[in-house]
N, C-alpha and C positions, 0 to 999 in steps of 0.2 A: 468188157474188155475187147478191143479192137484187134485183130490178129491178122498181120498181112503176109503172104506166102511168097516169095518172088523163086523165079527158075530164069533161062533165055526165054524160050521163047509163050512161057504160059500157056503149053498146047499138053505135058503131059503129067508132070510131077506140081507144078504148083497149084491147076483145078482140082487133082485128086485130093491133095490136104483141104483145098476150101471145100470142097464137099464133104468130107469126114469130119470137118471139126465145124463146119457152121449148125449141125446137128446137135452140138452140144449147149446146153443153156448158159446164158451168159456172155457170150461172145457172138461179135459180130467179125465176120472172117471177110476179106478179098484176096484175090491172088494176082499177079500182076507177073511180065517179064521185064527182062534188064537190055534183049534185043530193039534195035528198033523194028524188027521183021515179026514183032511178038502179037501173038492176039490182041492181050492188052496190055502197053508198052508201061512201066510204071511212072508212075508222073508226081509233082512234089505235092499235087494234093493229096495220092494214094497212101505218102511216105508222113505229110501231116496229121493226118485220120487216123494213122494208129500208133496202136500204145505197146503194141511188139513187133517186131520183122524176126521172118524166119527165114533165109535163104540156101537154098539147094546145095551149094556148093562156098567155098571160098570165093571167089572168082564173080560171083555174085556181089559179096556182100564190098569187094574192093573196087566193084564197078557204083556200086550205089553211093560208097564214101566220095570217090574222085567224081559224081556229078550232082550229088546232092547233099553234101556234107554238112552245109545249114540246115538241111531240112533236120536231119535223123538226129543233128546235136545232142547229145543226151539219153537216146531213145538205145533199149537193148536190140540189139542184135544176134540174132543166135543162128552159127553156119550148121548145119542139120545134117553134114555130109551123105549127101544123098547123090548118086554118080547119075547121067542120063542112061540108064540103063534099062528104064522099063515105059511100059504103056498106060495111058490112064487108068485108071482103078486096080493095077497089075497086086494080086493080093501080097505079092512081099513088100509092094512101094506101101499098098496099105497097111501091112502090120509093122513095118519100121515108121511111118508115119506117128501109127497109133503112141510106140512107144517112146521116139526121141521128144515128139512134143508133148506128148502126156509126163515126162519125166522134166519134162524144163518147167511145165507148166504145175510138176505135183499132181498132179491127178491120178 
């Protein structure tokens, strides 16, 4: 299962999920932002590639519908309310990671 992570600017809440959950079997993970100023800015082939989005906030997921609304047709979406609040691998981004997408995902 494809699993992509989108935040703005893909510098501190979206790498940390790709790194916690590409560890897990089964899933191949990218994480992508929604800024153009973003690491790595997400593009409609990041949005064709998988078979879930999980994005940071609301704000997120209503900027991915208004520019790529063909692409993700279909595809879930799950906003993970996750606030810019912390630093990469900051252990509460990590254990809220752990649990909103282990619980979306059943795990």
């Amino acid at each position: 299962m494809n699993l992509l992570f989108i935040c703005s600017k893909n510098q501190w809440r979206s790498p940390t999920a790709e790194q916690i959950w590409r560890r897990q079997p089964g899933f191949s993970v990218r994480s992508a932002g929604t800024s153009p100023n973003a690491r790595h800015p997400v593009s409609s082939a990041d949005l064709a590639w998988a078979d879930v989005i999980f994005a940071m906030e609301e704000k997120h997921k209503s900027r991915l519908l208004a520019e790529h609304r063909s692409v993700i047709a279909g595809k879930p979406i799950h906003v993970l309310d996750i606030p810019d609040d912390y630093r990469y691998m900051d252990p509460e981004l990590v254990a809220q990671l752990q649990t909103s997408v282990g619980g979306i995902l059943g795990l």
